[in-house]
C-alpha positions as CSV (number, residue, x, y, z in Angstrom):
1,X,0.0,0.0,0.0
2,X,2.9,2.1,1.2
3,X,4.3,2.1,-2.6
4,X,1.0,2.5,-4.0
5,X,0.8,6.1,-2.4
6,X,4.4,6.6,-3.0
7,X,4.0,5.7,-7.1
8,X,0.7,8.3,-6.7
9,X,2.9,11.3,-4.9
10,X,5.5,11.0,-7.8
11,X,3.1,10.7,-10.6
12,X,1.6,14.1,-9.2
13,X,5.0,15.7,-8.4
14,X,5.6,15.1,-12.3
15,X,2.1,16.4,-13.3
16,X,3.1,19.5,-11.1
17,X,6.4,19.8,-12.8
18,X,4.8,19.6,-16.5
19,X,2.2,22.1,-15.5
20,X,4.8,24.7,-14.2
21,X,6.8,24.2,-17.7
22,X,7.4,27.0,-20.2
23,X,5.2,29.8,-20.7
24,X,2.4,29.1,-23.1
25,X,3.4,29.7,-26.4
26,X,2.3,33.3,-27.7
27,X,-0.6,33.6,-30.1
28,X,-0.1,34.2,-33.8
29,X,0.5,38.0,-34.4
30,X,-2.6,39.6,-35.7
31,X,-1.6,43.2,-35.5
32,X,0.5,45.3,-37.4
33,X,3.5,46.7,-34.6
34,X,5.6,49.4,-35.2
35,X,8.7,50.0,-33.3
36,X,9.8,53.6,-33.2
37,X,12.9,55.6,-31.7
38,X,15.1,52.9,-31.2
39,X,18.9,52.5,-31.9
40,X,18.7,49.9,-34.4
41,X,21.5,47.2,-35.0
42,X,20.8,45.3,-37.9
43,X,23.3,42.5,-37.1
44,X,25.0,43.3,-41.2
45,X,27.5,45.7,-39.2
46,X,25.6,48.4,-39.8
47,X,23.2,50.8,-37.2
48,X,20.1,53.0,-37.8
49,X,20.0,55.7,-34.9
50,X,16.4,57.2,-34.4
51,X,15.0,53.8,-36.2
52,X,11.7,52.9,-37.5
53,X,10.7,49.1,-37.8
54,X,7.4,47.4,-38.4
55,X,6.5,43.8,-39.0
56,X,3.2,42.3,-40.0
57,X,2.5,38.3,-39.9
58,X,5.7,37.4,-38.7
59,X,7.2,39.5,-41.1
60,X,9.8,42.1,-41.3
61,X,7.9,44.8,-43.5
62,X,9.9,48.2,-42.9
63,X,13.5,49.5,-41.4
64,X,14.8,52.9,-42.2
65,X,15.3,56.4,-39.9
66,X,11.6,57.6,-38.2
67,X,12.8,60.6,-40.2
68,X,10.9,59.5,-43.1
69,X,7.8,60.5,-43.7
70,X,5.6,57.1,-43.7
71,X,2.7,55.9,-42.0
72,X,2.9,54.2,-38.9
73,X,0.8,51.0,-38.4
74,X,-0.8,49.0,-36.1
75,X,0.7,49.1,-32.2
76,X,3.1,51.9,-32.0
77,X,6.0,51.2,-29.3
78,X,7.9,54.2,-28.5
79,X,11.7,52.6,-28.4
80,X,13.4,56.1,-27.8
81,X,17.0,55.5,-26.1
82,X,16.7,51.9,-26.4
83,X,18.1,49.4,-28.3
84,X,16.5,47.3,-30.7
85,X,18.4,43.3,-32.0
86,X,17.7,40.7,-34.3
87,X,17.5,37.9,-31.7
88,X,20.4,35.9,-30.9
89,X,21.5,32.2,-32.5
90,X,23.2,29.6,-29.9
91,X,24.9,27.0,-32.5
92,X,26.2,23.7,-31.2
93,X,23.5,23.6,-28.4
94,X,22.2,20.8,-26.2
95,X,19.5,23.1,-25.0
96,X,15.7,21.4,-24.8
97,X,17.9,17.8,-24.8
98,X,18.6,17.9,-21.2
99,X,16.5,19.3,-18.5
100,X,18.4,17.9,-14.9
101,X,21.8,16.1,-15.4
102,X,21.2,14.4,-12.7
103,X,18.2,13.1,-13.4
104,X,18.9,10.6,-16.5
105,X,15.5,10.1,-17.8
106,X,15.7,13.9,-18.7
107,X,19.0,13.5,-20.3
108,X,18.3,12.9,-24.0
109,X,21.6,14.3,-25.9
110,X,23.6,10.9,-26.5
111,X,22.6,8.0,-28.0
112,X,24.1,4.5,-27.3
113,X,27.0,3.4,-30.3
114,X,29.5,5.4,-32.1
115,X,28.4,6.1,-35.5
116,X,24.7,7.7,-35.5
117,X,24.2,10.1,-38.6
118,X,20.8,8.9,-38.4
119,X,19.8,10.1,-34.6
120,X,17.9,13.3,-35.1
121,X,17.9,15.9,-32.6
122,X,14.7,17.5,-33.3
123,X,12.4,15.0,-32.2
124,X,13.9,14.3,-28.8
125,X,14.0,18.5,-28.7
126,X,11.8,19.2,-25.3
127,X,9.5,22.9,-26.5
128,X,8.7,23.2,-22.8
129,X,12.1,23.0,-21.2
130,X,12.6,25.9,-18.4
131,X,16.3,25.7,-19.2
132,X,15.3,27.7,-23.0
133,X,12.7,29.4,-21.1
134,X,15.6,31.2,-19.1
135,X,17.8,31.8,-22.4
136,X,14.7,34.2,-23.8
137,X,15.3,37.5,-21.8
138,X,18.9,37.8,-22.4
139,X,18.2,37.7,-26.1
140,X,19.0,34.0,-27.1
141,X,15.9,33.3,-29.1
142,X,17.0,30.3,-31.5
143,X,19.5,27.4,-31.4
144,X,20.8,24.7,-33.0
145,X,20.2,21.7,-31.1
146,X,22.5,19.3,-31.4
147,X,23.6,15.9,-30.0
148,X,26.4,14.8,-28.7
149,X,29.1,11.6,-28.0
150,X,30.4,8.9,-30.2
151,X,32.6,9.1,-33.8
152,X,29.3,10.9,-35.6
153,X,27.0,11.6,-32.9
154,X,23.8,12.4,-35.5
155,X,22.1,15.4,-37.1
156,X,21.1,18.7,-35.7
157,X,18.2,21.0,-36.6
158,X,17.7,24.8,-35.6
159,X,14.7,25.7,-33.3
160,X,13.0,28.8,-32.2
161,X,12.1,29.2,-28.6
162,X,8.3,29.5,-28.5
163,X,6.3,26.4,-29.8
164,X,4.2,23.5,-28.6
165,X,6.3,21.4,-30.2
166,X,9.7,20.4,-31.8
167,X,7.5,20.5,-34.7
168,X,6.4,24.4,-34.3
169,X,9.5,24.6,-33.4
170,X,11.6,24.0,-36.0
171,X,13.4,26.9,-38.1
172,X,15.6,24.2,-40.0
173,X,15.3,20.5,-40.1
174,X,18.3,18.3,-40.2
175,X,20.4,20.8,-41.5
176,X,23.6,19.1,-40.7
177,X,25.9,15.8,-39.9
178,X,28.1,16.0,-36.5
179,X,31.3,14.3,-36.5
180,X,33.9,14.4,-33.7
181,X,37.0,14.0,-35.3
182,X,39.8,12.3,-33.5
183,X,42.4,14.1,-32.1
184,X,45.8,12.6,-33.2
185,X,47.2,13.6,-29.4
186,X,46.4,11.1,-26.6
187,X,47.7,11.5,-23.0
188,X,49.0,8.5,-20.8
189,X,46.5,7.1,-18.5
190,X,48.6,7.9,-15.0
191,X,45.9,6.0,-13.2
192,X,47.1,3.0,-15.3
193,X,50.7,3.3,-14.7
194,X,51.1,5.3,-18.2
195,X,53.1,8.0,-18.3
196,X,51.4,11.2,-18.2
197,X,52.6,13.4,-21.3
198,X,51.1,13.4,-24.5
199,X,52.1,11.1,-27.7
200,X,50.6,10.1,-30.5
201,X,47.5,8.1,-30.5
202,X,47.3,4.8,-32.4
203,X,43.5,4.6,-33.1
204,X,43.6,8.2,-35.0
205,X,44.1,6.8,-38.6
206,X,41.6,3.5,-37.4
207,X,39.2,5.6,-36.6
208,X,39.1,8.2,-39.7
209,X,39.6,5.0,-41.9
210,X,36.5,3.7,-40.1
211,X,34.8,6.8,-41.3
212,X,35.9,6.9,-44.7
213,X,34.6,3.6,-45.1
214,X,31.1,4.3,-43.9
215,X,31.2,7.4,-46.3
216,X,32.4,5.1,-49.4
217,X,29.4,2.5,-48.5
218,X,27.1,6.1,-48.4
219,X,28.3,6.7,-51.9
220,X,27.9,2.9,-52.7
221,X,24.2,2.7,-51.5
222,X,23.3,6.0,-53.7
223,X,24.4,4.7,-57.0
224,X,22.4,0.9,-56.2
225,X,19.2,-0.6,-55.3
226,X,18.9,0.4,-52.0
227,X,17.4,-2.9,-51.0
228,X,17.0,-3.8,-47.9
229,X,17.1,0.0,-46.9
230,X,19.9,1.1,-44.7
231,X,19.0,4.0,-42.4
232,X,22.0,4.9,-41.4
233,X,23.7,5.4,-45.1
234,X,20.3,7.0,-46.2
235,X,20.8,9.4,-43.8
236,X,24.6,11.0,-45.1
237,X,22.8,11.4,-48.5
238,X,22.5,14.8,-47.7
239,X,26.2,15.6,-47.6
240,X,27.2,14.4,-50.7
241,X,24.0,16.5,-52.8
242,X,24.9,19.6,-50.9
243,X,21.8,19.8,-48.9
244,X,23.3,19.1,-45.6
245,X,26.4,20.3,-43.8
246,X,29.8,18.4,-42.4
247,X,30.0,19.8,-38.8
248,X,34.0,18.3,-37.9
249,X,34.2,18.8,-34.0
250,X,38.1,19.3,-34.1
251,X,40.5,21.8,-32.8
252,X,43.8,21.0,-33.5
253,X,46.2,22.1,-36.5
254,X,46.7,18.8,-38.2
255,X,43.2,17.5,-37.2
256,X,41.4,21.0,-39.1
257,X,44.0,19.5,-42.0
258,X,43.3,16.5,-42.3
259,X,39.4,16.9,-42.0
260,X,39.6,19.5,-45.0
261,X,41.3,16.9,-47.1
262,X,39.0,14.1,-46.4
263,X,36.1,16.4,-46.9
264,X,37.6,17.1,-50.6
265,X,38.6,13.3,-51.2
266,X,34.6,12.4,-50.1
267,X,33.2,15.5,-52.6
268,X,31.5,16.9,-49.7
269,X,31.0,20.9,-50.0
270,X,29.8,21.9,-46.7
271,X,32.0,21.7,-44.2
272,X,31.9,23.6,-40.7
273,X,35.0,23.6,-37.6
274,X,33.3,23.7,-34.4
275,X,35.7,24.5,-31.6
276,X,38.6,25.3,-33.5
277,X,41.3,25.7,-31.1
278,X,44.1,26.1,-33.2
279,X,42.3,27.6,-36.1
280,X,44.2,30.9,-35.8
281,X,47.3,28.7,-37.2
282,X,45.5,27.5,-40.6
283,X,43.3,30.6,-41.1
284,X,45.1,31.2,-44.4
285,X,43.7,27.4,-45.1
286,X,40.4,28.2,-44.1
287,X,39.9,31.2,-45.9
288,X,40.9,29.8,-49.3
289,X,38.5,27.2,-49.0
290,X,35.6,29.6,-47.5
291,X,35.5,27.1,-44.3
292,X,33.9,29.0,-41.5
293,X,34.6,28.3,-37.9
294,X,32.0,28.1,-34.9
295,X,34.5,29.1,-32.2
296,X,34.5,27.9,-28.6
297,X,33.2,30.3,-26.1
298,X,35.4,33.2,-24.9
299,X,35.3,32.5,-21.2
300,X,37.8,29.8,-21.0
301,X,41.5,29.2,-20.2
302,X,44.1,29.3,-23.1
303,X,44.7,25.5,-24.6
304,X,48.5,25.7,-23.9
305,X,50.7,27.2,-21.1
306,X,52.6,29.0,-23.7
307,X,49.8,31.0,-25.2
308,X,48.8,34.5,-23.8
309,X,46.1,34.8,-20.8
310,X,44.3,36.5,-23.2
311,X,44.2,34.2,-25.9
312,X,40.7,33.6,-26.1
313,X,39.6,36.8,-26.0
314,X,41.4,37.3,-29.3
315,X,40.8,34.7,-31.1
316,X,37.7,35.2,-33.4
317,X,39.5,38.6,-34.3
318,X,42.6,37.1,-35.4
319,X,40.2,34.3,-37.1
320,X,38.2,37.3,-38.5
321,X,41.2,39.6,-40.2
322,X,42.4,36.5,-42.0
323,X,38.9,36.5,-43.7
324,X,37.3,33.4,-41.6
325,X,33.3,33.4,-41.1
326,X,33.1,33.6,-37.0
327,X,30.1,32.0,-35.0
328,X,30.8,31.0,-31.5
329,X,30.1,27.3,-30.4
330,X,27.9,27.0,-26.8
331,X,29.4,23.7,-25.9
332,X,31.7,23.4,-22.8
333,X,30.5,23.0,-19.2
334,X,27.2,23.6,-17.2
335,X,26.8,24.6,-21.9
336,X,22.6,24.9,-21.3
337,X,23.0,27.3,-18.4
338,X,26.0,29.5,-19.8
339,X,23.5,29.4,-23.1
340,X,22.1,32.6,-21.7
341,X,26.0,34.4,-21.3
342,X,26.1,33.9,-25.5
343,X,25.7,37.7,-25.9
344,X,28.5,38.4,-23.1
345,X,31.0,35.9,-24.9
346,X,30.2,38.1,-28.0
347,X,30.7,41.2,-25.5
348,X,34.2,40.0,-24.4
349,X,35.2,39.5,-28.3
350,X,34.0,43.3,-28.7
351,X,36.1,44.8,-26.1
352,X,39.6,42.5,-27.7
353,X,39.6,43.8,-31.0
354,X,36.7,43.0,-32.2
355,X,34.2,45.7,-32.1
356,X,30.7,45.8,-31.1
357,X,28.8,45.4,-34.1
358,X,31.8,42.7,-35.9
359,X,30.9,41.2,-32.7
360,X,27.3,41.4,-32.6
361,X,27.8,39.1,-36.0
362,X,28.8,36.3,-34.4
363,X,25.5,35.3,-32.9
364,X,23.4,37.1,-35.6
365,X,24.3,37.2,-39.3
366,X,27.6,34.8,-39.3
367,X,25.8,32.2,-37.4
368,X,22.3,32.6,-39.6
369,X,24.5,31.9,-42.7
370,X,26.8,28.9,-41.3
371,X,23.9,26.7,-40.4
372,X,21.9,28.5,-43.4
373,X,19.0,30.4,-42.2
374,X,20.2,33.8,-43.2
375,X,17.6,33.8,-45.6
376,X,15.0,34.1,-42.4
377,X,16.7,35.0,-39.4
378,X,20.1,37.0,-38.3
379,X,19.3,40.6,-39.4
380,X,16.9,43.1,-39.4
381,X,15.8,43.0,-43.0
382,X,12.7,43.4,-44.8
383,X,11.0,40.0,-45.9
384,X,12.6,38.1,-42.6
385,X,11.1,36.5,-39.5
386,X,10.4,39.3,-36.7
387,X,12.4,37.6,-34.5
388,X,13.5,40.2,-32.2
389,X,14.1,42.5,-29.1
390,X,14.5,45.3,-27.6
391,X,17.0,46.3,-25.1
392,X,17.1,49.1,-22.6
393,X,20.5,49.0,-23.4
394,X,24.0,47.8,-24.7
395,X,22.7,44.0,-25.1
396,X,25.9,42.9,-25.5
397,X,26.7,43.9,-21.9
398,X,25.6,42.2,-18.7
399,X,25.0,45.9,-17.1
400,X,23.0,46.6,-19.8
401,X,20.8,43.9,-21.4
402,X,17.7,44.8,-20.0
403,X,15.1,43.2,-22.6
404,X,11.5,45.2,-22.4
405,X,10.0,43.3,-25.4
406,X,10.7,40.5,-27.7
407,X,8.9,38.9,-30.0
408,X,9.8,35.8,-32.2
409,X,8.1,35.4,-35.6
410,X,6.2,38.7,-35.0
411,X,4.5,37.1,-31.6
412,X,5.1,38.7,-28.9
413,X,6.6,36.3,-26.1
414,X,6.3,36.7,-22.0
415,X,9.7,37.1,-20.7
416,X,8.6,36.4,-17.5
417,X,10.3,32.6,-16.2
418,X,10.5,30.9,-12.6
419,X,13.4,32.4,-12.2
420,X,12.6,35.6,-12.5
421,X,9.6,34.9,-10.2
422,X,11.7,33.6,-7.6
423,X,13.6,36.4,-7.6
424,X,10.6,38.8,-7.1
425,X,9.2,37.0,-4.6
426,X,12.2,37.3,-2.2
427,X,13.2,40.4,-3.5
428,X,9.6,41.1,-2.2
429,X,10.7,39.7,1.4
430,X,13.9,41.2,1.7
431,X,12.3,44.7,0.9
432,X,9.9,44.0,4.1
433,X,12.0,43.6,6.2
């Protein structure tokens, strides 16, 4: 009986937990809105001070000075000494595939086996996590969710944060193929007796030659019957036609190497770095072959004890005046909570070189047209998605990024999340007192 009532009180805690989930997902827009005043940064490099903006169905309509003399329609929003941003892209994300670390059953970002290219993110993508509820008023109103462990550990799509399901959700299906490339260092195992310094590891060229075999069979399976259907090699088809990218997890010099020559020997066009460690010392490499570079996050220690403090700070500038496309990777620990810092890594690149609007690229326009959405999302542009905020401030500072409205395909979302309520409610107390 005892477990009977205890079955019922977790069954109800669950319920609870569901029913406190995400805000509901906004209604459609219906009226015309009009943004006025604002300090418009169009996420192109380029800013309209005194701004006019309106979108209507989702839709991006009109940006130019509120100078000109046109009609303003619909709901007007006086934006004057405020900021207004296309919203912000987290690539390389595992946000909405894992809700409690600790808890496995909400821990759906690795799949059992080491060569998946046919585990799809999307549909394990959770719409009513509270982790991408939090991400929303800091600006981070997309991602690409992506999954993780193993050789290939499957294919990512790219998701908005305001849906009732990974179906509403979804900005970009399957746009790409994750690989984690081998690294062609290994360190001795001091817990084994091995001695601790690195040397070079034995399964490197195993492993790649266990890819390029999987990629040959691929190519096989396209040019036969493709009877009895194989999933798995159905599933690379999309690299070889172009309609899918290569996303190479790698970060050293001779691993970025060798993964642009085996993406030439396979005839596969698309090819993305993510982390990119030592990018800075093929950047001449990458740039010939217009190979752009999701970077790790800023906030990180250099690689080696020989590089300056600073390193990382640097980096996508040095990547960036060599003629690299920039976007910044979210990966790394505690990645779904420091989802929400992804404008202050940006920030940090802005005050090392970089410049506020170059920097403002990396999680707008740079990182729209490395997982290919620019067409939609990334700038302020007639004909795209109004997906969008405005800031009271610099949103690209922590001081500053104070979001008063935001709205993602011209629906205007609550920014309002438990957190936020907890903190009002003992803000509440404290003041009381």
């Amino acid at each position: 009986m005892s477990k009977i009532i205890k079955n019922i009180s977790l069954l109800l805690m669950l319920v609870s937990i569901s029913l406190t989930a995400q805000q509901t997902p906004a209604p459609i827009q219906t009226n015309d809105i009009t943004i006025e005043g604002a300090t418009a940064h169009l996420g192109n490099g380029e800013v309209i001070e005194n701004s006019l903006l309106m979108f209507r169905n989702g839709k991006i309509t009109f940006v130019g000075k509120a100078e000109m003399k046109i009609g303003r329609i619909g709901t007007i929003i006086d934006a004057k000494g405020k900021h207004v941003y296309p919203g912000f892209i987290a690539a390389n994300s595992t946000a909405g595939l894992i809700e409690i670390d600790a808890v496995r059953a909400t821990r759906d970002a690795n799949e059992t086996g080491t060569i998946n290219p046919h585990i799809r993110s999307l549909i394990a993508y959770n719409p009513e996590s509270k982790v991408t509820e939090s991400l929303r008023p800091n600006g981070v109103l997309m991602a690409q969710v992506t999954p993780r462990g193993g050789i290939i550990s499957g294919t990512s799509s790219i998701v908005q944060f305001d849906a009732w399901n990974w179906e509403d959700a979804s900005l970009k299906i399957d746009d790409g193929i994750h690989m984690n490339w081998p690294s062609s260092i290994s360190f001795g195992r001091w817990w084994d007796g091995e001695e601790k310094g690195p040397k070079a590891n034995k399964s490197y060229i195993k492993t790649i030659e266990k890819v390029r075999t999987l990629m040959n069979d691929a190519k096989a399976y396209a040019t036969g019957s493709k009877t009895p259907k194989n999933i798995p090699l159905e599933s690379l088809q999309g690299l070889f036609d172009g309609s899918q990218t290569f996303f190479a997890h790698a970060g050293g010099e001779k691993e970025i190497i060798d993964v642009i020559a085996f993406c030439k020997e396979m005839s596969i066009d698309k090819l993305v770095i993510v982390h990119g460690t030592n990018a800075h010392k093929v950047a001449d490499v990458l740039a010939s072959n217009n190979i752009p570079v999701l970077l790790d996050r800023a906030h990180r220690l250099p690689s080696s004890n020989d590089e300056d403090i600073h390193f990382p700070y640097k980096h996508a500038k040095m990547l960036i005046d060599k003629g690299v496309t920039v976007g910044i990777s979210i990966e790394g620990q505690m990645e779904r909570m420091q989802t929400r810092n992804l404008p202050f890594y940006a920030g940090t690149y802005a005050a090392h070189g970089l410049g506020k609007e170059e920097a403002l690229k990396l999680i707008t326009s740079n990182t729209a047209k490395i997982l290919g959405i620019d067409d939609i999302v990334g700038t302020l542009e007639v004909g795209k998605d109004a997906t969008l905020f405005i800031s009271e401030g610099d949103a690209l500072d922590m001081r500053t990024n104070i979001l008063t409205d935001a709205f993602i395909q011209g629906r205007k979302i609550n920014l309002e999340t438990h957190q936020t309520k907890l903190w009002k409610r003992y803000m509440d107390k404290y003041k009381n007192q």
